[in-house]
PyMOL Python script that loads the backbone (N, CA, C, O; Angstrom):
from pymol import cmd

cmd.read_pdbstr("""\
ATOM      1  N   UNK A   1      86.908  25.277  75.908  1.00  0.00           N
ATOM      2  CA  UNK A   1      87.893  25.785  76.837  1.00  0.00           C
ATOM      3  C   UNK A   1      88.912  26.680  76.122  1.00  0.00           C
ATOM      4  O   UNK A   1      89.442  27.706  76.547  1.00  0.00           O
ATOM      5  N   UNK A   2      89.090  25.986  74.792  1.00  0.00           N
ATOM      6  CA  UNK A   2      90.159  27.159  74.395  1.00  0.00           C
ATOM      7  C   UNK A   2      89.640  28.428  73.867  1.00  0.00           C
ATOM      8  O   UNK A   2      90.291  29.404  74.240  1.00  0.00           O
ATOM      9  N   UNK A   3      88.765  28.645  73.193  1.00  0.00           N
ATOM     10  CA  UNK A   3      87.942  29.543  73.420  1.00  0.00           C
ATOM     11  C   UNK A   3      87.960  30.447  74.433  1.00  0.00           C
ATOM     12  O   UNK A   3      88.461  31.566  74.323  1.00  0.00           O
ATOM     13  N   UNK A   4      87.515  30.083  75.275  1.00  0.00           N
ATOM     14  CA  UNK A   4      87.698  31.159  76.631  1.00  0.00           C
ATOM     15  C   UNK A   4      88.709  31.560  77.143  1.00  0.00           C
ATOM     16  O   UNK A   4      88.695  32.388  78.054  1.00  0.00           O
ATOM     17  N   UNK A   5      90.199  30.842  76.458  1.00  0.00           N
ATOM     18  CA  UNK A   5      91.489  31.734  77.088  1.00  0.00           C
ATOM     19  C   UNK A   5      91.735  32.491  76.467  1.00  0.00           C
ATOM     20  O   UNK A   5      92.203  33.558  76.864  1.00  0.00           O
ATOM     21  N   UNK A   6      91.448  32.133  74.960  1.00  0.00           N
ATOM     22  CA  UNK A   6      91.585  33.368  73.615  1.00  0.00           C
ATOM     23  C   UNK A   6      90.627  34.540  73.953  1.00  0.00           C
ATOM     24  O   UNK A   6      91.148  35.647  73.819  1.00  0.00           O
ATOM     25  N   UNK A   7      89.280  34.527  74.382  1.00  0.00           N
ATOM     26  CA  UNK A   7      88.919  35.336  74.758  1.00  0.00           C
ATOM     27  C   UNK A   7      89.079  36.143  75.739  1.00  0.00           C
ATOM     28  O   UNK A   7      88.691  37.311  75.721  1.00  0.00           O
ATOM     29  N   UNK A   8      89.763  35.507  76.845  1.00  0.00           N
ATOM     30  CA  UNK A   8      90.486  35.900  77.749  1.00  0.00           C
ATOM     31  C   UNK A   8      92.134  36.926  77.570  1.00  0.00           C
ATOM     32  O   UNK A   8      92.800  37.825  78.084  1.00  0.00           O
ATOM     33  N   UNK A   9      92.087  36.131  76.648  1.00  0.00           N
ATOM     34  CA  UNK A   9      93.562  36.913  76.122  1.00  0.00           C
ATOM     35  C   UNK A   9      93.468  37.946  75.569  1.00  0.00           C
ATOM     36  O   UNK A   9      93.954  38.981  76.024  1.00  0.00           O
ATOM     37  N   UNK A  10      92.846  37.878  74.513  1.00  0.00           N
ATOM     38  CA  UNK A  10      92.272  39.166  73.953  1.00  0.00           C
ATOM     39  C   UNK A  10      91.234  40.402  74.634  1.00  0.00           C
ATOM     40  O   UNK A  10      90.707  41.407  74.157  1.00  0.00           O
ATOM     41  N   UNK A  11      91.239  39.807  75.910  1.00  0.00           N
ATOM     42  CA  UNK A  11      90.252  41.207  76.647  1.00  0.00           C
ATOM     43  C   UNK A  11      91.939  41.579  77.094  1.00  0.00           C
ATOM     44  O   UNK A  11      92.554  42.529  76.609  1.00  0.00           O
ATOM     45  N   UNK A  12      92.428  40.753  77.966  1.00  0.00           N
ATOM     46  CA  UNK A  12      93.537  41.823  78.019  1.00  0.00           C
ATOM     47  C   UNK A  12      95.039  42.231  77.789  1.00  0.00           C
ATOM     48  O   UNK A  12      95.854  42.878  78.447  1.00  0.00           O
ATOM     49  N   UNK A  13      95.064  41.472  76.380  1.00  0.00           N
ATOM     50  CA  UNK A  13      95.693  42.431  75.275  1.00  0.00           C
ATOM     51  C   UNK A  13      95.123  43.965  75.042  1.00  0.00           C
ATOM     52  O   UNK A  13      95.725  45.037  75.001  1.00  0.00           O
ATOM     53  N   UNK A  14      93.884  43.680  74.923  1.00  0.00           N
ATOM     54  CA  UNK A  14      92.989  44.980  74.625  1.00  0.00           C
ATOM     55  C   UNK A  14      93.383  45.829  75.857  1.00  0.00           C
ATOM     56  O   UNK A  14      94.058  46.836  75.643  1.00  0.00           O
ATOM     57  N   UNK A  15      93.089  45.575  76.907  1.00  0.00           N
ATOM     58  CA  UNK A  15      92.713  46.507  78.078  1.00  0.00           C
ATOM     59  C   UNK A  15      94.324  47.088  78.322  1.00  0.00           C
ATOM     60  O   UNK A  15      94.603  48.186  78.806  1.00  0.00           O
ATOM     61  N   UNK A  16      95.418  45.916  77.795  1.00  0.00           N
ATOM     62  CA  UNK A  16      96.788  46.292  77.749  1.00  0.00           C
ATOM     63  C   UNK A  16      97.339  47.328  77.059  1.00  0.00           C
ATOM     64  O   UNK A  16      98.275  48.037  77.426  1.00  0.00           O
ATOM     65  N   UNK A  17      96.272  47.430  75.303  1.00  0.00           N
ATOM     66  CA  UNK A  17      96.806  48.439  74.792  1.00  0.00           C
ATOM     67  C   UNK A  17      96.060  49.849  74.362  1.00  0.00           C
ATOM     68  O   UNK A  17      96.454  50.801  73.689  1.00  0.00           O
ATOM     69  N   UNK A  18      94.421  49.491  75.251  1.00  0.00           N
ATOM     70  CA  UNK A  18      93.485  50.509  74.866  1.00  0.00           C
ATOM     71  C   UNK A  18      93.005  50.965  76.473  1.00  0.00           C
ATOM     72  O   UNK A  18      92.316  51.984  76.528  1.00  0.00           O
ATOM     73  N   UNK A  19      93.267  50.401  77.532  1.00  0.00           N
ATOM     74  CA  UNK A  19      92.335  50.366  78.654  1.00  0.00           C
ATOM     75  C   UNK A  19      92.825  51.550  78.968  1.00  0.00           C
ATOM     76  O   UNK A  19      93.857  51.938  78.421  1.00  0.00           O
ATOM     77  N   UNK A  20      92.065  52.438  80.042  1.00  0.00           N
ATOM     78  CA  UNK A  20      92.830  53.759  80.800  1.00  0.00           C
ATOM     79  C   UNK A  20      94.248  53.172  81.563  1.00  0.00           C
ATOM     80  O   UNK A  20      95.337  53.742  81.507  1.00  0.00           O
ATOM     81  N   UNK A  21      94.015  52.108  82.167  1.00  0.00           N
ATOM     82  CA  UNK A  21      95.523  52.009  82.698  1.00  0.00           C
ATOM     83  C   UNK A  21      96.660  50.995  81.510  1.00  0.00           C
ATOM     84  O   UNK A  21      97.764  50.627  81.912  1.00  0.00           O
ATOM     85  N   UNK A  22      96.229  50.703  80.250  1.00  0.00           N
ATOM     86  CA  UNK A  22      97.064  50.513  79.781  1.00  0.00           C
ATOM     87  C   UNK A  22      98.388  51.240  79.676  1.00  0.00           C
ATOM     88  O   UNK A  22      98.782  52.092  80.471  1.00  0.00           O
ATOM     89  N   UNK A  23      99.583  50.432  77.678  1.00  0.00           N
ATOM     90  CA  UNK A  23     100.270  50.981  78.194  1.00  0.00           C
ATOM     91  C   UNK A  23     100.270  52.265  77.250  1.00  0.00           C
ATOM     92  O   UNK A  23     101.468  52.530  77.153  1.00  0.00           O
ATOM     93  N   UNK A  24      99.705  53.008  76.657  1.00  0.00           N
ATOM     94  CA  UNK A  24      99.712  54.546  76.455  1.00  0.00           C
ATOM     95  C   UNK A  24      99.521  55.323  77.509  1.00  0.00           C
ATOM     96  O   UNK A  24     100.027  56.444  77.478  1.00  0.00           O
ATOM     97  N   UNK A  25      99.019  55.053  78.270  1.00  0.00           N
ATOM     98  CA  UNK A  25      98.479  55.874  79.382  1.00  0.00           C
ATOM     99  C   UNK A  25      99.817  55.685  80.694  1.00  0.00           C
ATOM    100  O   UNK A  25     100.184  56.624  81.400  1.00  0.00           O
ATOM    101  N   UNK A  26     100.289  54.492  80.765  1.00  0.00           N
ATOM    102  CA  UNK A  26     101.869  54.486  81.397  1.00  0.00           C
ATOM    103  C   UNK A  26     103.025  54.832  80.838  1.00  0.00           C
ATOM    104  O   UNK A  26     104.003  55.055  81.552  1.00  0.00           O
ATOM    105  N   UNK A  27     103.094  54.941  79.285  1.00  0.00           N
ATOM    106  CA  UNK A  27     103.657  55.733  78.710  1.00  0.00           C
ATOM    107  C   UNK A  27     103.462  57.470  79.102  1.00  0.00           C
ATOM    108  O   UNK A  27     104.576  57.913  79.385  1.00  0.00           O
ATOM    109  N   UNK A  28     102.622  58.315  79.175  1.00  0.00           N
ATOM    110  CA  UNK A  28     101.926  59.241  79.321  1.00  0.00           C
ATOM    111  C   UNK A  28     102.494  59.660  80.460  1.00  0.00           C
ATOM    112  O   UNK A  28     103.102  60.711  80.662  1.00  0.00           O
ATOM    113  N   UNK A  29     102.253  58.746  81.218  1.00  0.00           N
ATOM    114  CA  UNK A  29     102.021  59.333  82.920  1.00  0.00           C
ATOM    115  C   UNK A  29     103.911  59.593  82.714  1.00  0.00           C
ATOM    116  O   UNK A  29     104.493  60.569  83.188  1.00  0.00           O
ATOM    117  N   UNK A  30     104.451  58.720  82.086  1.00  0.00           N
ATOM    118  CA  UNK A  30     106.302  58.669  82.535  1.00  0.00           C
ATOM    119  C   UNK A  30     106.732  59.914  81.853  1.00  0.00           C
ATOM    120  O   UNK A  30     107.677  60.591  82.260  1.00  0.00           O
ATOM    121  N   UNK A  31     105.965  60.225  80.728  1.00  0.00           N
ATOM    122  CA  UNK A  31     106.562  61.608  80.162  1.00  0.00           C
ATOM    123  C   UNK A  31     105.955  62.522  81.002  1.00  0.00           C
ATOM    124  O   UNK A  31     106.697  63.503  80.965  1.00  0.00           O
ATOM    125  N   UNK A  32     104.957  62.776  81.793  1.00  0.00           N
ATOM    126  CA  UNK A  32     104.479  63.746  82.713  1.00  0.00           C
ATOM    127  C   UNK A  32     105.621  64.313  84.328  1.00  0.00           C
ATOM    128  O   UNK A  32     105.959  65.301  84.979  1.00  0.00           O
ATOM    129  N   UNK A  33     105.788  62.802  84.231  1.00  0.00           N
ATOM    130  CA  UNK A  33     106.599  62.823  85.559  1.00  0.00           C
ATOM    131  C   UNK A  33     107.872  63.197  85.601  1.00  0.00           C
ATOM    132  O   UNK A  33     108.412  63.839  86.503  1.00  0.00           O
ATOM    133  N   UNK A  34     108.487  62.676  84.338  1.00  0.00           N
ATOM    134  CA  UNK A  34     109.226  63.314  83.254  1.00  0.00           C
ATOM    135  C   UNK A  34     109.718  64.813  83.566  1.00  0.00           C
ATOM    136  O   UNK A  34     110.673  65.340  84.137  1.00  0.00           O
ATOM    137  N   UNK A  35     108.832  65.121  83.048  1.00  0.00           N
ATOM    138  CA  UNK A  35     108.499  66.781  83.072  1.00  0.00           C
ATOM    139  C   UNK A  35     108.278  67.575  84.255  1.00  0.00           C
ATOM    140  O   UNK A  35     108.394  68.797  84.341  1.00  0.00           O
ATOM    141  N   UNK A  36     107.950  66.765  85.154  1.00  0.00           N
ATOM    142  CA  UNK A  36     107.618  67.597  86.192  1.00  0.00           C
ATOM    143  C   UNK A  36     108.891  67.087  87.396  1.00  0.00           C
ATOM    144  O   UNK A  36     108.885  67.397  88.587  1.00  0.00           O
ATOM    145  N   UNK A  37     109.790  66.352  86.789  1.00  0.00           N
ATOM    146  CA  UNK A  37     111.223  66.447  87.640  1.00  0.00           C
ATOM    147  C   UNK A  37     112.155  67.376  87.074  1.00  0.00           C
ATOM    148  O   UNK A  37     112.975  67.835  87.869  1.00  0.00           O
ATOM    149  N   UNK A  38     112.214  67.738  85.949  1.00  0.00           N
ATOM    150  CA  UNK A  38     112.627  68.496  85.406  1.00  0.00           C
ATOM    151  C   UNK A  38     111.950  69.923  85.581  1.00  0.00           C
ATOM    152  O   UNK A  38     112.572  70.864  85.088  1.00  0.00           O
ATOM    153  N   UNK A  39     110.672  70.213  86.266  1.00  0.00           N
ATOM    154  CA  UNK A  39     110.078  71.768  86.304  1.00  0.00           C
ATOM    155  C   UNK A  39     110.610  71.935  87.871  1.00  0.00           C
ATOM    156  O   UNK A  39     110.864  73.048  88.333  1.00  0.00           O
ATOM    157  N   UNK A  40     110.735  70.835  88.556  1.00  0.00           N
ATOM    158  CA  UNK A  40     111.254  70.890  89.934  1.00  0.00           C
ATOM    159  C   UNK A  40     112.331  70.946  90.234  1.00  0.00           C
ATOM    160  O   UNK A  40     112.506  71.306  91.398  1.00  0.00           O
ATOM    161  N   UNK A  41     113.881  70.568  89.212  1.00  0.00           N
ATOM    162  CA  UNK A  41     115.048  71.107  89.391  1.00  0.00           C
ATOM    163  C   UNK A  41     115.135  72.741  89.100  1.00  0.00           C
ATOM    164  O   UNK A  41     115.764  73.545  89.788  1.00  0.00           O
ATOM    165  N   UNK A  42     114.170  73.108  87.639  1.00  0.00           N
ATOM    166  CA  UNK A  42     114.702  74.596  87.934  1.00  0.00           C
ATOM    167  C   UNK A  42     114.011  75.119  88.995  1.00  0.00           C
ATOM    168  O   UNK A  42     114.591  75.642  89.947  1.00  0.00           O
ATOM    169  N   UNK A  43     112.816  75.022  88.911  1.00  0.00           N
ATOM    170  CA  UNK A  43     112.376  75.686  90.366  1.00  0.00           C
ATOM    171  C   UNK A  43     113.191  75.634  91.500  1.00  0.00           C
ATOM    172  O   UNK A  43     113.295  76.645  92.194  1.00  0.00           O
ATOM    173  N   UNK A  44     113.860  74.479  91.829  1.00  0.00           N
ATOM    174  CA  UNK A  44     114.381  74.594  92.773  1.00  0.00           C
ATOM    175  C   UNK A  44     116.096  75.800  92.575  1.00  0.00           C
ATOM    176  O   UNK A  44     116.683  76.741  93.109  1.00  0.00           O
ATOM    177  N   UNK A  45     116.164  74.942  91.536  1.00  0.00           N
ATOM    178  CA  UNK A  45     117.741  76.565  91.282  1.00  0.00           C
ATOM    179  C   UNK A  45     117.306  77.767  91.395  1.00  0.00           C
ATOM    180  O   UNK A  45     117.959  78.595  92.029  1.00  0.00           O
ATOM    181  N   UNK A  46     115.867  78.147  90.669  1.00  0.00           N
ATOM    182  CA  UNK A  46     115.437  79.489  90.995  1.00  0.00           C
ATOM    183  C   UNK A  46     115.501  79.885  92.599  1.00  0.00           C
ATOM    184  O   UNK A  46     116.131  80.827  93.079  1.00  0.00           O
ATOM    185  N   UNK A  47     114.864  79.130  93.150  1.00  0.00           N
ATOM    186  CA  UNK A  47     114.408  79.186  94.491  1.00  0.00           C
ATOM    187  C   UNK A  47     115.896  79.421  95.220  1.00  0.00           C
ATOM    188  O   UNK A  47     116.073  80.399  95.947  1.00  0.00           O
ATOM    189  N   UNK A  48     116.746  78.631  95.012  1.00  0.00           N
ATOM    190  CA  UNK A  48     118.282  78.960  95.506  1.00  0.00           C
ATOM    191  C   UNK A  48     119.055  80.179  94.832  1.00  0.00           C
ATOM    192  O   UNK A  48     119.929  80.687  95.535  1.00  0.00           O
ATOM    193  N   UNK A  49     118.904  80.579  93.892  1.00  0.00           N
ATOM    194  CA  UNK A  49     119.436  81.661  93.785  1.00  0.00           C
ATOM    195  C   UNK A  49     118.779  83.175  94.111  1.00  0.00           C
ATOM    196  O   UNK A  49     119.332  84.258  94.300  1.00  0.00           O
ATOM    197  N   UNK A  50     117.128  82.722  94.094  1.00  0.00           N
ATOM    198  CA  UNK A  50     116.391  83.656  95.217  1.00  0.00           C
ATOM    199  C   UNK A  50     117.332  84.082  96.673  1.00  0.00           C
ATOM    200  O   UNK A  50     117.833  85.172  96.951  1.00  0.00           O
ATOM    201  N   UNK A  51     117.354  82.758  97.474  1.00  0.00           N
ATOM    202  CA  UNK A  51     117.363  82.970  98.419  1.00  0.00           C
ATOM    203  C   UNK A  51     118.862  83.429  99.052  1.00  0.00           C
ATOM    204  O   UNK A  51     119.127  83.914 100.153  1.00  0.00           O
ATOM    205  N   UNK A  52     120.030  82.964  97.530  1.00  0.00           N
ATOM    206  CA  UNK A  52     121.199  83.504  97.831  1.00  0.00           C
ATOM    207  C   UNK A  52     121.043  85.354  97.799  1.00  0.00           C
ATOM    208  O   UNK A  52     121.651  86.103  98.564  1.00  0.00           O
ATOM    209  N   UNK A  53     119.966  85.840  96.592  1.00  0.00           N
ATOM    210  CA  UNK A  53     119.937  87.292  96.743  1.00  0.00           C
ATOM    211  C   UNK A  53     119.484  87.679  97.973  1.00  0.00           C
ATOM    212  O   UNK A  53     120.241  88.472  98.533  1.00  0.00           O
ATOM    213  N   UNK A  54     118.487  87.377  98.582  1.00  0.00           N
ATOM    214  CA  UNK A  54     117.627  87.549 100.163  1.00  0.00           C
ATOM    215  C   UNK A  54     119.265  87.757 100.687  1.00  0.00           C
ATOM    216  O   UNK A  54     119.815  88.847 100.532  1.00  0.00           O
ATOM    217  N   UNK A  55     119.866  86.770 101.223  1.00  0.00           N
ATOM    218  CA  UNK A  55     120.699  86.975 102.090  1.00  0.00           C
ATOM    219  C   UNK A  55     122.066  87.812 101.604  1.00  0.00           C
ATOM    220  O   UNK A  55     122.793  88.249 102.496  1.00  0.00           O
ATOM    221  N   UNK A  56     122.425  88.042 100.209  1.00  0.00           N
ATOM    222  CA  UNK A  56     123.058  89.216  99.752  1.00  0.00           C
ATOM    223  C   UNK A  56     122.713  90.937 100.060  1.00  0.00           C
ATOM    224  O   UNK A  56     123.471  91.891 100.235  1.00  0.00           O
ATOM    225  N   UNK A  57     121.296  90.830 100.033  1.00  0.00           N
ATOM    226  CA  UNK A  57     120.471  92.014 100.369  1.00  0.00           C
ATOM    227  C   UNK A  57     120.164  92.553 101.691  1.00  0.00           C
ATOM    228  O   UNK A  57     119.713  93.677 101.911  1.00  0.00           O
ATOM    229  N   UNK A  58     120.577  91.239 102.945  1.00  0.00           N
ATOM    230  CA  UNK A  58     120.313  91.710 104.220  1.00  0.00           C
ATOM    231  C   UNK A  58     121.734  91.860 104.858  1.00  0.00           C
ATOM    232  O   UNK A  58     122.010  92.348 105.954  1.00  0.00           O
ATOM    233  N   UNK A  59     122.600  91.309 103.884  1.00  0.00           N
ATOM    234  CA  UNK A  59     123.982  91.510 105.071  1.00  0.00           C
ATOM    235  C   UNK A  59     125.069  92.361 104.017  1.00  0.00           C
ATOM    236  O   UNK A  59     125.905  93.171 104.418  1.00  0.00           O
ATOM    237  N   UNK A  60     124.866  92.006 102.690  1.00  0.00           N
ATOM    238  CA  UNK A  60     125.828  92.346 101.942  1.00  0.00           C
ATOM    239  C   UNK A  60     125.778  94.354 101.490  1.00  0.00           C
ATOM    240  O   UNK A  60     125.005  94.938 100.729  1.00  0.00           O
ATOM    241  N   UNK A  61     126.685  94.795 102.152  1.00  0.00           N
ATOM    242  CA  UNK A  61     126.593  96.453 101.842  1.00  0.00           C
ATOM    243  C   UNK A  61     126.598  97.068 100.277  1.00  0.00           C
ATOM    244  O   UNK A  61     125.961  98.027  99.842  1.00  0.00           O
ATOM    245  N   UNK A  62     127.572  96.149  99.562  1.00  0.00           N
ATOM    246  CA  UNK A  62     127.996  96.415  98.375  1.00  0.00           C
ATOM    247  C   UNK A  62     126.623  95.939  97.595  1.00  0.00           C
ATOM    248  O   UNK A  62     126.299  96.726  96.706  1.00  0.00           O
ATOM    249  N   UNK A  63     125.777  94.831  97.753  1.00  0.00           N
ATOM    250  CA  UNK A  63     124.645  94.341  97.710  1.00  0.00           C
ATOM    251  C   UNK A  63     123.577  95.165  97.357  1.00  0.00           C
ATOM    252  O   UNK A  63     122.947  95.403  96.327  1.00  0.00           O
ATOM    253  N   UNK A  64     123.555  95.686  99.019  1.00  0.00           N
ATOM    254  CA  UNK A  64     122.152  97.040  99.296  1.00  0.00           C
ATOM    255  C   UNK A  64     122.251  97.928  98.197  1.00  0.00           C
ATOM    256  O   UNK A  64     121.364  98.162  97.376  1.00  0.00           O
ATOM    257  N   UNK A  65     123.904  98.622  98.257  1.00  0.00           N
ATOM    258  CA  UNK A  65     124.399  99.604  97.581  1.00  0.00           C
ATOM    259  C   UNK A  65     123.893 100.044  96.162  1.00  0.00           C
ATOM    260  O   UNK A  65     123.316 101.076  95.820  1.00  0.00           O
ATOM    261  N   UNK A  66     124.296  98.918  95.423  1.00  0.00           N
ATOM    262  CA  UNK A  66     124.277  98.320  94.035  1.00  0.00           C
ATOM    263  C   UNK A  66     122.443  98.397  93.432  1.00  0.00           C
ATOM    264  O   UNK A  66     121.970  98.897  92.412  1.00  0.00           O
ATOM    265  N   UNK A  67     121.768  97.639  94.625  1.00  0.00           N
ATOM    266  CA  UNK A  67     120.402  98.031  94.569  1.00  0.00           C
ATOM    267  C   UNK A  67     119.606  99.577  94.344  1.00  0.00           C
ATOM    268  O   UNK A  67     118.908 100.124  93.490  1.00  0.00           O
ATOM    269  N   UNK A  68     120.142  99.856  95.564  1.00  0.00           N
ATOM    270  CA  UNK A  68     119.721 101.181  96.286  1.00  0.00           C
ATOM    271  C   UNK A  68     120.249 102.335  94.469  1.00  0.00           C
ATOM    272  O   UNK A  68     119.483 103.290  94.337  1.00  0.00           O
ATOM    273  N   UNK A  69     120.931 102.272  93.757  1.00  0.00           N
ATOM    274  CA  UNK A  69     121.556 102.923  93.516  1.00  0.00           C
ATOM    275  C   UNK A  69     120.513 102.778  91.824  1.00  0.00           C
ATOM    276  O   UNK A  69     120.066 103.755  91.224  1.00  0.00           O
ATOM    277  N   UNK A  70     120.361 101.424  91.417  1.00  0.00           N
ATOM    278  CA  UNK A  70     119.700 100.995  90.284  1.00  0.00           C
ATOM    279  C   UNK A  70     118.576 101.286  90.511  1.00  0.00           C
ATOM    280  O   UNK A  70     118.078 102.157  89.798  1.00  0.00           O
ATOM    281  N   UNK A  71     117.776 100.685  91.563  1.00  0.00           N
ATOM    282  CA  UNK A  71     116.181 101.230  91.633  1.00  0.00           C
ATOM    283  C   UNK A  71     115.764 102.502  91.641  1.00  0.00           C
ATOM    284  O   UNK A  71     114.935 103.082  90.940  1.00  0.00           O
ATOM    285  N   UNK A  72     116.802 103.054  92.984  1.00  0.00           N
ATOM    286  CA  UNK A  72     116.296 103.689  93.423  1.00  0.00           C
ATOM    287  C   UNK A  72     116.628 105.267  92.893  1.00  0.00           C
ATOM    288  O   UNK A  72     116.098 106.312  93.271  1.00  0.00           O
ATOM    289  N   UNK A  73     117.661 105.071  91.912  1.00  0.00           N
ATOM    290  CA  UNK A  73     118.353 106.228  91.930  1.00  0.00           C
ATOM    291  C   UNK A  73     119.366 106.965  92.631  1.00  0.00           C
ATOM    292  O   UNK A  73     120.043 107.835  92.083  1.00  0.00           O
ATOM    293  N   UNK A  74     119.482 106.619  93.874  1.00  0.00           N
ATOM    294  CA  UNK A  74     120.900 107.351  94.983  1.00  0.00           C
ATOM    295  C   UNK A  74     121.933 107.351  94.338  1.00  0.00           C
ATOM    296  O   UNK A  74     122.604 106.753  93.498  1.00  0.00           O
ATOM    297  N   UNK A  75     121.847 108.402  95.134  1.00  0.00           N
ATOM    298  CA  UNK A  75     123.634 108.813  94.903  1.00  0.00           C
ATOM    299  C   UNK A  75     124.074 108.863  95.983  1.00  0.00           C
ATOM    300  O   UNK A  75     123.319 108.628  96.927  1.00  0.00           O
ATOM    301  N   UNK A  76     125.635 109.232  96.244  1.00  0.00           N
ATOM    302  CA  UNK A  76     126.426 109.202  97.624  1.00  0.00           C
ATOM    303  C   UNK A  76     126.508 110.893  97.421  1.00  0.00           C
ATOM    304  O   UNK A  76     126.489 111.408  96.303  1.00  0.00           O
ATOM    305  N   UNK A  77     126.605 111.685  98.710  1.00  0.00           N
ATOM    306  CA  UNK A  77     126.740 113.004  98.611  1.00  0.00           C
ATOM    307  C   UNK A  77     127.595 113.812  97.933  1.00  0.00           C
ATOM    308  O   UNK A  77     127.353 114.973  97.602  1.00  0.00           O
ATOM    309  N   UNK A  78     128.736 113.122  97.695  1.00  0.00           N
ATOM    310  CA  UNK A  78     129.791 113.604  96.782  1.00  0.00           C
ATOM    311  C   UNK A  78     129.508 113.657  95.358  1.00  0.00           C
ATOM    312  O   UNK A  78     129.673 114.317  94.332  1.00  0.00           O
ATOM    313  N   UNK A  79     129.180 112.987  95.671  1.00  0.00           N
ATOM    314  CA  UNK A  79     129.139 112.322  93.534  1.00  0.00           C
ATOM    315  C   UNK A  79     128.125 112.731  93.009  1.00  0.00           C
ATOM    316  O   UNK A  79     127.039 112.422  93.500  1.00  0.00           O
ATOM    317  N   UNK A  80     128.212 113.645  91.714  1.00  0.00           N
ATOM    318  CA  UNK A  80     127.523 114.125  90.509  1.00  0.00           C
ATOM    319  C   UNK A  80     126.925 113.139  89.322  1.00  0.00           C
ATOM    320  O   UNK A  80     127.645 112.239  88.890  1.00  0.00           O
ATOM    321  N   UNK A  81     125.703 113.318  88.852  1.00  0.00           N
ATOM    322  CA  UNK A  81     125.146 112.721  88.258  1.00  0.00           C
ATOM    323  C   UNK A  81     125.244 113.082  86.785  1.00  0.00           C
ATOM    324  O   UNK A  81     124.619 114.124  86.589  1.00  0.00           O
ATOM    325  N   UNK A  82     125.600 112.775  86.075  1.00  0.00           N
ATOM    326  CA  UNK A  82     125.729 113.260  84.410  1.00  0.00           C
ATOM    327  C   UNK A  82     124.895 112.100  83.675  1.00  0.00           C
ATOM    328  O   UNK A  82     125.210 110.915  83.568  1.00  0.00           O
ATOM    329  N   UNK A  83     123.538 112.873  83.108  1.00  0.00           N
ATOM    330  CA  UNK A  83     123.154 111.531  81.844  1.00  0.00           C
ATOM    331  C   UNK A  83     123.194 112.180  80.813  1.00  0.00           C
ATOM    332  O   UNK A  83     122.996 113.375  80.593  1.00  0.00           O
ATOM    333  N   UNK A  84     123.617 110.861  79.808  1.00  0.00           N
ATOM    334  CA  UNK A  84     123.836 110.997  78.435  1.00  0.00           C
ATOM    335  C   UNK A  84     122.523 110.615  77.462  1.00  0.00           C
ATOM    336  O   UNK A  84     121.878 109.574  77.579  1.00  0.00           O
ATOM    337  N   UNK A  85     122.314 111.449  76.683  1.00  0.00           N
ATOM    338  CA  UNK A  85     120.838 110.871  76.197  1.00  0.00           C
ATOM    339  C   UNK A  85     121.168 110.139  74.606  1.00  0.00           C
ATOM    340  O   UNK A  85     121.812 110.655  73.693  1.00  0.00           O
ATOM    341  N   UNK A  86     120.777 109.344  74.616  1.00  0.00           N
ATOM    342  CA  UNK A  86     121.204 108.683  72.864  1.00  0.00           C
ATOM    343  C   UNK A  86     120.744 109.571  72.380  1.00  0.00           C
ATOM    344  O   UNK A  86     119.911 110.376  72.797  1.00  0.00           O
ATOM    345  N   UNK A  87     121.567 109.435  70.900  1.00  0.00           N
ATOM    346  CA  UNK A  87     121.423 109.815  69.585  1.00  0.00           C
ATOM    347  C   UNK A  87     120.059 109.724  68.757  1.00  0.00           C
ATOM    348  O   UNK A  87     120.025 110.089  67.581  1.00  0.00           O
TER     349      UNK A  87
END
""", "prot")
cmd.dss("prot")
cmd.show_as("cartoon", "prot")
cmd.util.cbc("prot")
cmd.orient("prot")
């Protein structure tokens, strides 16, 4: 009888520290999850400061402006363009 609890014990000690669901593998999984709460806060800040530009870009003039002016090149009809070329 004692025999068979030692053997018993030792399957799962083993399976405790070698099995797929042991605990390396619950170790593993916690640094994964880990990681992937942490890839989901920035994503999510990205995603919010996305969506603060979206709505800067549809209502905000100074916004458009600022855009319109970097991409695109515009100018306002008045205003002269002077570039300086480096050295």
């Amino acid at each position: 009888m004692k025999v068979l609890v030692v053997a018993a014990g030792l399957i799962l000690a083993t399976n405790l520290l070698a099995g797929e669901r042991g605990l390396p593998a619950l170790l593993q999984s916690r640094r994964e999850a880990s990681r992937l709460r942490a890839q989901i806060s920035a994503l999510r800040a990205e995603n919010a400061t996305l969506v603060a530009t979206i709505r800067a870009l549809t209502s905000d003039p100074a916004a458009i402006e600022a855009v319109a002016r970097e991409t695109l090149g515009l100018i306002k009809p008045d205003e002269i363009v002077v570039r300086v070329s480096p050295r």
